[in-house]
PDB file of N, CA, C and O in Angstrom:
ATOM      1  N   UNK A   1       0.798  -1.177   0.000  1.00  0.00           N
ATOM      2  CA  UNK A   1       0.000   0.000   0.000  1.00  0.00           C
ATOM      3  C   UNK A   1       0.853   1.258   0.000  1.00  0.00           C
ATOM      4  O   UNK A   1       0.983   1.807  -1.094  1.00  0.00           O
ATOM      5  N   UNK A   2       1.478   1.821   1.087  1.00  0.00           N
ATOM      6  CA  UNK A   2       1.730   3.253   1.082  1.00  0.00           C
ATOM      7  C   UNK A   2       3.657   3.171   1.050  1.00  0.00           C
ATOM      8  O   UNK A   2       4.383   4.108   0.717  1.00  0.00           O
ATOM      9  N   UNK A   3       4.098   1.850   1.474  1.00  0.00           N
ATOM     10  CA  UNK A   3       5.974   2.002   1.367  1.00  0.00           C
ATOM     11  C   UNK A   3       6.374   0.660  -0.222  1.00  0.00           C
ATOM     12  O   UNK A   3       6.824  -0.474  -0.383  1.00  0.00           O
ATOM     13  N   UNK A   4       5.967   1.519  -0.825  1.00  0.00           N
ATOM     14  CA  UNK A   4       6.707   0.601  -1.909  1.00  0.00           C
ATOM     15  C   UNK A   4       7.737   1.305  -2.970  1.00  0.00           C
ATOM     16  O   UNK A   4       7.669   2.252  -3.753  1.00  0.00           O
ATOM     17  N   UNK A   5       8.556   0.513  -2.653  1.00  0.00           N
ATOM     18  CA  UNK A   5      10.188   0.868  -2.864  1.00  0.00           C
ATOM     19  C   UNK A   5      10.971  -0.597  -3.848  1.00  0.00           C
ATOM     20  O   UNK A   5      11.528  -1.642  -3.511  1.00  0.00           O
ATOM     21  N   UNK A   6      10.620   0.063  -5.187  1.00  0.00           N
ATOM     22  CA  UNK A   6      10.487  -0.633  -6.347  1.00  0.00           C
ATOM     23  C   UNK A   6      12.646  -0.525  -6.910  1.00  0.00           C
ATOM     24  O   UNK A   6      13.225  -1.343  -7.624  1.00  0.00           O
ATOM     25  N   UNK A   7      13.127   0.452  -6.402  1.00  0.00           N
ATOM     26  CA  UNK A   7      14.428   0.650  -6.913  1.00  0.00           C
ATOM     27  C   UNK A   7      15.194   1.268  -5.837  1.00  0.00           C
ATOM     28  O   UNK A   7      14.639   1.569  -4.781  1.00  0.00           O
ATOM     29  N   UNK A   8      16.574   1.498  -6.062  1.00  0.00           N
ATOM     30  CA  UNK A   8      17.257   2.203  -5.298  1.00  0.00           C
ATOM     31  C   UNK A   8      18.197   1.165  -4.355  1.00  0.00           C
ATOM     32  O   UNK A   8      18.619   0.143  -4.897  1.00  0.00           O
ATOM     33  N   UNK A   9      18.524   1.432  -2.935  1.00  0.00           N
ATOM     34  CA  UNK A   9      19.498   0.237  -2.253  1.00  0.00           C
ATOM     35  C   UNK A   9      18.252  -0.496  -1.374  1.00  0.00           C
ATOM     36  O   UNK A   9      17.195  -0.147  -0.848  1.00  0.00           O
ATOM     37  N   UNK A  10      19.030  -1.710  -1.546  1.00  0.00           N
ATOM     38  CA  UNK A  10      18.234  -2.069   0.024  1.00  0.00           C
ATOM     39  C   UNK A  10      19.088  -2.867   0.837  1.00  0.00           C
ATOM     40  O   UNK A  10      20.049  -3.450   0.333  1.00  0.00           O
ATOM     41  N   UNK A  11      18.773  -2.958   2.276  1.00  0.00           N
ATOM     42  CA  UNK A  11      20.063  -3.348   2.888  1.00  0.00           C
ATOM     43  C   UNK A  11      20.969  -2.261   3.325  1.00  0.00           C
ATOM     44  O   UNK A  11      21.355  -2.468   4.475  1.00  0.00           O
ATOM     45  N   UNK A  12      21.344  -1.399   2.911  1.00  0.00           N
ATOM     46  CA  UNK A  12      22.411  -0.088   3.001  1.00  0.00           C
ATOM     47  C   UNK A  12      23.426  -0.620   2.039  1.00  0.00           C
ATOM     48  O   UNK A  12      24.543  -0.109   2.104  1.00  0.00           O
ATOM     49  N   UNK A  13      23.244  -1.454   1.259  1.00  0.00           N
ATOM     50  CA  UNK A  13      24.377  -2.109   0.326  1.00  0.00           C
ATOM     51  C   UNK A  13      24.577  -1.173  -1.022  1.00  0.00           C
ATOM     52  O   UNK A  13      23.669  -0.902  -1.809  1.00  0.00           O
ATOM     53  N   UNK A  14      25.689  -0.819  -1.108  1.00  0.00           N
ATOM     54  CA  UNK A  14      25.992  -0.037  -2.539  1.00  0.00           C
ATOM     55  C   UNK A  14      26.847  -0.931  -3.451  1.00  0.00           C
ATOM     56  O   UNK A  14      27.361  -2.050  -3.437  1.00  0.00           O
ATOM     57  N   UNK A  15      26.753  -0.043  -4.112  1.00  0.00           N
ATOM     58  CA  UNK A  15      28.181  -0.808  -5.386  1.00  0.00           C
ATOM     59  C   UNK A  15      27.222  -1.445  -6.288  1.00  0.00           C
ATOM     60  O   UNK A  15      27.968  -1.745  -7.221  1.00  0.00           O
ATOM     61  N   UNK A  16      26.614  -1.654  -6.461  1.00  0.00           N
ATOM     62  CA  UNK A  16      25.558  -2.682  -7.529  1.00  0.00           C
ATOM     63  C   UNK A  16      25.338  -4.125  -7.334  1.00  0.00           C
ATOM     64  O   UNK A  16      25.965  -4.585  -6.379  1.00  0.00           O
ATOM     65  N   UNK A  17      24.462  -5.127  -8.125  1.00  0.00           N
ATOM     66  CA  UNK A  17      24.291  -5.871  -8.143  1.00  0.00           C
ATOM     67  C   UNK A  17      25.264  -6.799  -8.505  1.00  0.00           C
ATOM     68  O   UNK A  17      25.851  -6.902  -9.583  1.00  0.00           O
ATOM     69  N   UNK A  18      25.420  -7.762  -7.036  1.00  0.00           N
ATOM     70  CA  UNK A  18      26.626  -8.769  -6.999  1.00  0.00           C
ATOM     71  C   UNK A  18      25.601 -10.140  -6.849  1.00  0.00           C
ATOM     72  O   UNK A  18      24.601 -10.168  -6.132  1.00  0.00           O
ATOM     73  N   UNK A  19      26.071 -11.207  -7.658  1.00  0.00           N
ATOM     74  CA  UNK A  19      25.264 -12.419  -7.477  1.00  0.00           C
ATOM     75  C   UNK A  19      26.138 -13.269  -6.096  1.00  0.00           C
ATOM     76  O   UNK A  19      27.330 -13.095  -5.842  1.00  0.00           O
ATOM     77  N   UNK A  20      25.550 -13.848  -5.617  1.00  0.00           N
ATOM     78  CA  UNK A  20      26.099 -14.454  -4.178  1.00  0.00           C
ATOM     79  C   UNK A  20      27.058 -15.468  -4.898  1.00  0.00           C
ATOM     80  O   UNK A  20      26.814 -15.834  -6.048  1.00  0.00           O
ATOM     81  N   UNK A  21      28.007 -15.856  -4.293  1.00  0.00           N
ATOM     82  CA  UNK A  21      28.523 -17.021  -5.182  1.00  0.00           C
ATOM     83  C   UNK A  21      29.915 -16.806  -6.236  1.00  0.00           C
ATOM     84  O   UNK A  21      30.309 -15.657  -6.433  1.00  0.00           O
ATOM     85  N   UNK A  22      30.608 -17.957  -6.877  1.00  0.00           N
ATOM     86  CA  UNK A  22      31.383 -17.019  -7.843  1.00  0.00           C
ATOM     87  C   UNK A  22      31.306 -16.684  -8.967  1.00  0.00           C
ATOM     88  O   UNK A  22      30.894 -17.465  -9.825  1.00  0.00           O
ATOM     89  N   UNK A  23      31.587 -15.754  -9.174  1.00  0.00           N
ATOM     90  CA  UNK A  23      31.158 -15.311 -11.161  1.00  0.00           C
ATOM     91  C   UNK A  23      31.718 -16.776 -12.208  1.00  0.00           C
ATOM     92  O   UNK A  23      32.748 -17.449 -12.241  1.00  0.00           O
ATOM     93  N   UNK A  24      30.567 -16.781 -12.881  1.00  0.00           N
ATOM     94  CA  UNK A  24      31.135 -17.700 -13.876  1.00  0.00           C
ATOM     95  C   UNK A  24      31.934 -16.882 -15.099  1.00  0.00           C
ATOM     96  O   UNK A  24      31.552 -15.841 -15.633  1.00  0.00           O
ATOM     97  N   UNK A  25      33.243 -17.699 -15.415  1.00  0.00           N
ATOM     98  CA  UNK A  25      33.884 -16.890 -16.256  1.00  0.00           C
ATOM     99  C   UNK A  25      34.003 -17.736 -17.757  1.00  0.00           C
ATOM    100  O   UNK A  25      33.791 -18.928 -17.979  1.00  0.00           O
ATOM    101  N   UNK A  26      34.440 -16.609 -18.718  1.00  0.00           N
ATOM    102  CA  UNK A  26      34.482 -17.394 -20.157  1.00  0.00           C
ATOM    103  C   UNK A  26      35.832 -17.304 -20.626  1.00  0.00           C
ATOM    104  O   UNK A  26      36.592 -16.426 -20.218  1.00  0.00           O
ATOM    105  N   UNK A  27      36.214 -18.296 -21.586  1.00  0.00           N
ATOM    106  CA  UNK A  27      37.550 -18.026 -22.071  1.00  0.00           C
ATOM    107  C   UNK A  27      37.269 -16.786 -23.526  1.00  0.00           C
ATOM    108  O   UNK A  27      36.409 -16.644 -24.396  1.00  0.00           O
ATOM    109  N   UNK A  28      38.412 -16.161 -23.167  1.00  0.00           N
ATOM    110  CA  UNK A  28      38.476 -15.116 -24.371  1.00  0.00           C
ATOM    111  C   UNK A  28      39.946 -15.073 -24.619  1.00  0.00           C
ATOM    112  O   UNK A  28      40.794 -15.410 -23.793  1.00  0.00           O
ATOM    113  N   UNK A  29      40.213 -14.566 -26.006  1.00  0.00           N
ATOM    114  CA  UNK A  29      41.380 -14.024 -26.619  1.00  0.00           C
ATOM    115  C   UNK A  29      41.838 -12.677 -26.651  1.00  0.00           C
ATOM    116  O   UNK A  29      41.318 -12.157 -27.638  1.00  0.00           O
ATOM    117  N   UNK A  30      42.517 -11.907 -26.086  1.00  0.00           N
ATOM    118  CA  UNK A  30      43.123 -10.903 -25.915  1.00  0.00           C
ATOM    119  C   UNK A  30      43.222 -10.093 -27.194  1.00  0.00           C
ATOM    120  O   UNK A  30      44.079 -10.524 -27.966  1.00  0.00           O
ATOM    121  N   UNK A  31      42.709  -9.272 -27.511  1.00  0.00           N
ATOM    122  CA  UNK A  31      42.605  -8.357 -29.276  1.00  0.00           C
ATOM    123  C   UNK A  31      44.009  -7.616 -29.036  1.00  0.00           C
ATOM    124  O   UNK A  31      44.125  -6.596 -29.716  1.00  0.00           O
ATOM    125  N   UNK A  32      44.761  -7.828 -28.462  1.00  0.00           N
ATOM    126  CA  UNK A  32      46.267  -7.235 -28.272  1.00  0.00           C
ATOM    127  C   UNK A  32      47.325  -7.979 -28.113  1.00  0.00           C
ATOM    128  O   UNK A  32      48.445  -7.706 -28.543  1.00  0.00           O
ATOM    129  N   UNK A  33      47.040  -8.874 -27.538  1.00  0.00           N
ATOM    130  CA  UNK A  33      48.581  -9.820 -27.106  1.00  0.00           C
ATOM    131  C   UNK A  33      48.124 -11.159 -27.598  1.00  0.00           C
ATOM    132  O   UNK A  33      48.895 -12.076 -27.880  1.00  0.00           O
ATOM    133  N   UNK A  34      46.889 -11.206 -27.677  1.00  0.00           N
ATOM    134  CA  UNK A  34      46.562 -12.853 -28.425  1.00  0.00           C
ATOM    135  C   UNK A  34      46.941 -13.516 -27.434  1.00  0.00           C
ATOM    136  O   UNK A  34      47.713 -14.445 -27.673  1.00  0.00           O
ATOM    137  N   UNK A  35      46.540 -13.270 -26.030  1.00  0.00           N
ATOM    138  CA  UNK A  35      46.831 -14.799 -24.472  1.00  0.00           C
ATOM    139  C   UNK A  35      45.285 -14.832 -25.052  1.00  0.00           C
ATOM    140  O   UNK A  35      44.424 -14.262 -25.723  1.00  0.00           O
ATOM    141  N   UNK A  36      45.673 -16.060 -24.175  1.00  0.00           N
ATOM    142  CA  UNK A  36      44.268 -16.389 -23.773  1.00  0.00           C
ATOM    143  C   UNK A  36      43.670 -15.841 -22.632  1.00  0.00           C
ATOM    144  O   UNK A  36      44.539 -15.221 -22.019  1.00  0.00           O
ATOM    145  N   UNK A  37      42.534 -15.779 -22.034  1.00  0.00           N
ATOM    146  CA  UNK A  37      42.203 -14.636 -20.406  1.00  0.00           C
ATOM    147  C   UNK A  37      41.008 -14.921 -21.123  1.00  0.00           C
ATOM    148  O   UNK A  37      40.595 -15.007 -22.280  1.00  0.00           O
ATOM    149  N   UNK A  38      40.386 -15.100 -19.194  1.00  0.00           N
ATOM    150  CA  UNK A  38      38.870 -15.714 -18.884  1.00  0.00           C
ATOM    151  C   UNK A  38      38.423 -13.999 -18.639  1.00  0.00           C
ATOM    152  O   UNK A  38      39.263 -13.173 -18.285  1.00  0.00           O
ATOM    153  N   UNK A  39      37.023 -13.661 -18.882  1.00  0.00           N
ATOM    154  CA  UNK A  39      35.950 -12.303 -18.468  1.00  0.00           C
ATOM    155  C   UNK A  39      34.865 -12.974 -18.196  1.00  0.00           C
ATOM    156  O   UNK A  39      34.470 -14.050 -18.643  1.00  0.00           O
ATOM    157  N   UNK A  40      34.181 -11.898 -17.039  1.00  0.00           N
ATOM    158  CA  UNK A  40      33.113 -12.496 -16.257  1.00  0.00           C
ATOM    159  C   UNK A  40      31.610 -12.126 -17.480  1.00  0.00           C
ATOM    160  O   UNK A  40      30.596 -11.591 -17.032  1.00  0.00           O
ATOM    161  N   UNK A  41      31.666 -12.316 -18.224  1.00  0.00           N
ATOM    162  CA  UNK A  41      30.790 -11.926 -19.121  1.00  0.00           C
ATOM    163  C   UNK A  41      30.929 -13.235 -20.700  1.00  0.00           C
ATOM    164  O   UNK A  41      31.858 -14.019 -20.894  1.00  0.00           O
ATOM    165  N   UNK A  42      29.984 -13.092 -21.353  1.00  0.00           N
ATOM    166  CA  UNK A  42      30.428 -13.698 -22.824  1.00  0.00           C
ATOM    167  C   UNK A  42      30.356 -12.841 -23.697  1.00  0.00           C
ATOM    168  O   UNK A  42      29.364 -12.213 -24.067  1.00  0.00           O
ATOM    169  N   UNK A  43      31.925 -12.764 -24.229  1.00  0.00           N
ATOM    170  CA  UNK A  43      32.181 -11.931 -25.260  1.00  0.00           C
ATOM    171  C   UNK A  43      31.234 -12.336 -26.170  1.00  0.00           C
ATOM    172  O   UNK A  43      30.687 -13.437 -26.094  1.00  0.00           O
ATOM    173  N   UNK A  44      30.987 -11.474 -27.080  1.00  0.00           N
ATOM    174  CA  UNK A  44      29.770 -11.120 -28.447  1.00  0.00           C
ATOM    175  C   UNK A  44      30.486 -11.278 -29.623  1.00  0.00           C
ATOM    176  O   UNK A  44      29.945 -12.036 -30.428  1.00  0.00           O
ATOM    177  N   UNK A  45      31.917 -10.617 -30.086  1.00  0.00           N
ATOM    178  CA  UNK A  45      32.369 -11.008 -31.043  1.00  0.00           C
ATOM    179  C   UNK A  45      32.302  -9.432 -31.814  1.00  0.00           C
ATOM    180  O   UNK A  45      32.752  -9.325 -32.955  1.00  0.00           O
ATOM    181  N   UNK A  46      31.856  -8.535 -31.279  1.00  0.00           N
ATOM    182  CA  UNK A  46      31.240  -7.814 -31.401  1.00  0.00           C
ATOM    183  C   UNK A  46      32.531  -6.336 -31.410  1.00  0.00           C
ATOM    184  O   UNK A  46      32.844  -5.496 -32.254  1.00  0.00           O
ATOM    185  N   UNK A  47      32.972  -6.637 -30.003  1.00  0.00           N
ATOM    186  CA  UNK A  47      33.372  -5.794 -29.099  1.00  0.00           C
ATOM    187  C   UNK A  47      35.374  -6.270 -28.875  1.00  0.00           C
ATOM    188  O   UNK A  47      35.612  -7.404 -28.459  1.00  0.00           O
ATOM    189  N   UNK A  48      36.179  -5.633 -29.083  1.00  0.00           N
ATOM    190  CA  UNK A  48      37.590  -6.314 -28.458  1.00  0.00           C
ATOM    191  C   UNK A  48      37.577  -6.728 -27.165  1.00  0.00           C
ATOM    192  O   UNK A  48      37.636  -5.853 -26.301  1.00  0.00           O
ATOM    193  N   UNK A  49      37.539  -7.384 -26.978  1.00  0.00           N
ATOM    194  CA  UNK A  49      38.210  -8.164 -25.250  1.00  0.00           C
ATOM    195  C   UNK A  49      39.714  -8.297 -24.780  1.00  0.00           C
ATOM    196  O   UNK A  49      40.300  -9.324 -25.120  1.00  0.00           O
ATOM    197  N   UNK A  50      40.331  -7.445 -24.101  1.00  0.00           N
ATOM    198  CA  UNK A  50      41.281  -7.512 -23.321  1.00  0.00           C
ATOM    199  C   UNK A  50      41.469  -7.880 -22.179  1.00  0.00           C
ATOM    200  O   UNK A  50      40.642  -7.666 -21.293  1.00  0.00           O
ATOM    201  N   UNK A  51      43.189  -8.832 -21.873  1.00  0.00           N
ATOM    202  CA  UNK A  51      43.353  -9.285 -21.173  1.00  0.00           C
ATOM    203  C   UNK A  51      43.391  -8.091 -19.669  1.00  0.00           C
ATOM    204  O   UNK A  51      43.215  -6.924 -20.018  1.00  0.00           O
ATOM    205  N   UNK A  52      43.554  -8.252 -18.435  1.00  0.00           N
ATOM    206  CA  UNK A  52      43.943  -7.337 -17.503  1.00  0.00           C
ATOM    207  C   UNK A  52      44.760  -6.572 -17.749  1.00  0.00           C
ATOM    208  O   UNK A  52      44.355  -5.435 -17.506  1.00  0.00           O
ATOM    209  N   UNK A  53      46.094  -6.605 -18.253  1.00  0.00           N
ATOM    210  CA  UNK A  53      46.821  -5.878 -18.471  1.00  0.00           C
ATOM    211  C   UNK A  53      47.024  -4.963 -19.883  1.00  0.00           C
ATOM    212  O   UNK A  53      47.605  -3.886 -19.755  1.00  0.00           O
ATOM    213  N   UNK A  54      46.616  -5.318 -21.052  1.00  0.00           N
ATOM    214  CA  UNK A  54      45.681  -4.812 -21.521  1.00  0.00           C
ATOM    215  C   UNK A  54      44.653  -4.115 -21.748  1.00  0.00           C
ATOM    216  O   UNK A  54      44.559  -3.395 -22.742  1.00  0.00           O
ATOM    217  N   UNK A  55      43.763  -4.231 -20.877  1.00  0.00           N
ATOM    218  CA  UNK A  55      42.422  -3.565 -20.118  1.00  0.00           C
ATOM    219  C   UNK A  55      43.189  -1.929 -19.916  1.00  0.00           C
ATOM    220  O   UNK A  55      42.890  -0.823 -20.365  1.00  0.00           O
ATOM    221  N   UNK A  56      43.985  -2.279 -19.271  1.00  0.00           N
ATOM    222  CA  UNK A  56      44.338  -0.752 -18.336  1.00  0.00           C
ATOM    223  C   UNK A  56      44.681   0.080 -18.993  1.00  0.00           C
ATOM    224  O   UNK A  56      44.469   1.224 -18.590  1.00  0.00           O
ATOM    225  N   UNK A  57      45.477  -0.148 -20.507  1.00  0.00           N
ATOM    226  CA  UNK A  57      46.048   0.522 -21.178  1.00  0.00           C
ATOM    227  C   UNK A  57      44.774   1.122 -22.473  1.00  0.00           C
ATOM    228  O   UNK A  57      44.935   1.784 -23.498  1.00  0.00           O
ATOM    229  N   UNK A  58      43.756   0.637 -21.953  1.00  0.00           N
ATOM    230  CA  UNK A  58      42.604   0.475 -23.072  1.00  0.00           C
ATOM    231  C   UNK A  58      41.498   1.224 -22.741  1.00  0.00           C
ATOM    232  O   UNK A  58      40.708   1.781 -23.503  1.00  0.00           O
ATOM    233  N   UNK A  59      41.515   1.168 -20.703  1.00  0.00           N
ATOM    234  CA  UNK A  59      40.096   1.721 -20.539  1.00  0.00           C
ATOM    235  C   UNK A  59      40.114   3.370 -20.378  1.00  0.00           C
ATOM    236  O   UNK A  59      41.094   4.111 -20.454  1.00  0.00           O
ATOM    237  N   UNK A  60      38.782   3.703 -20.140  1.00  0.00           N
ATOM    238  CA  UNK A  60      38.497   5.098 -20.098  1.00  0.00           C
ATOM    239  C   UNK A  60      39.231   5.817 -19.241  1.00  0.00           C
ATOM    240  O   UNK A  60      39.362   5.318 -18.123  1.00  0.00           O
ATOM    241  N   UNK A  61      39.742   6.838 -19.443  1.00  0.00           N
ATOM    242  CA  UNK A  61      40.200   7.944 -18.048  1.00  0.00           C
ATOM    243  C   UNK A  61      38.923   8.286 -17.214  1.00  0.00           C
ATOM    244  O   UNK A  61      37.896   8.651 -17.787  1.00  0.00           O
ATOM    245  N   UNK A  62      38.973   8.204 -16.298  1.00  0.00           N
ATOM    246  CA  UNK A  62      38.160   8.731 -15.340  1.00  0.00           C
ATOM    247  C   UNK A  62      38.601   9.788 -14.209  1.00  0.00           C
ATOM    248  O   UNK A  62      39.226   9.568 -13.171  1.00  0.00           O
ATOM    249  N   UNK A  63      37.917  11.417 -14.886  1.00  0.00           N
ATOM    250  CA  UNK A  63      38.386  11.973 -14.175  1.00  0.00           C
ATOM    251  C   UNK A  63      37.802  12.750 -12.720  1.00  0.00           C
ATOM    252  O   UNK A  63      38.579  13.382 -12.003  1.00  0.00           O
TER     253      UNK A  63
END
């Protein structure tokens, strides 16, 4: 009826949605160094996938 609370935190928990448990990971190929390196996601084929070290040299500045 009058407290409905459809979005936002609950719990006092921030940071976003974490599944309990461990992330399932996929194997991917590095669009830079050609390793091999697992991401918690399935690449599309779509998009380059970089390894960690890689990644860093790749992602956004955040200022």
């Amino acid at each position: 009826m009058g407290d409905d609370r459809r979005g936002g935190f609950r719990g006092g928990r921030s940071g976003g949605f974490r599944p309990s448990g461990p992330r399932e990971m996929h194997k991917a190929t590095c669009a830079d160094c050609k390793q091999e390196t697992e991401v918690p996601f399935v690449p599309s084929g779509d998009r380059p996938v970089y390894c960690r070290d890689c990644y860093q040299k790749h992602k956004p500045q955040r200022y």
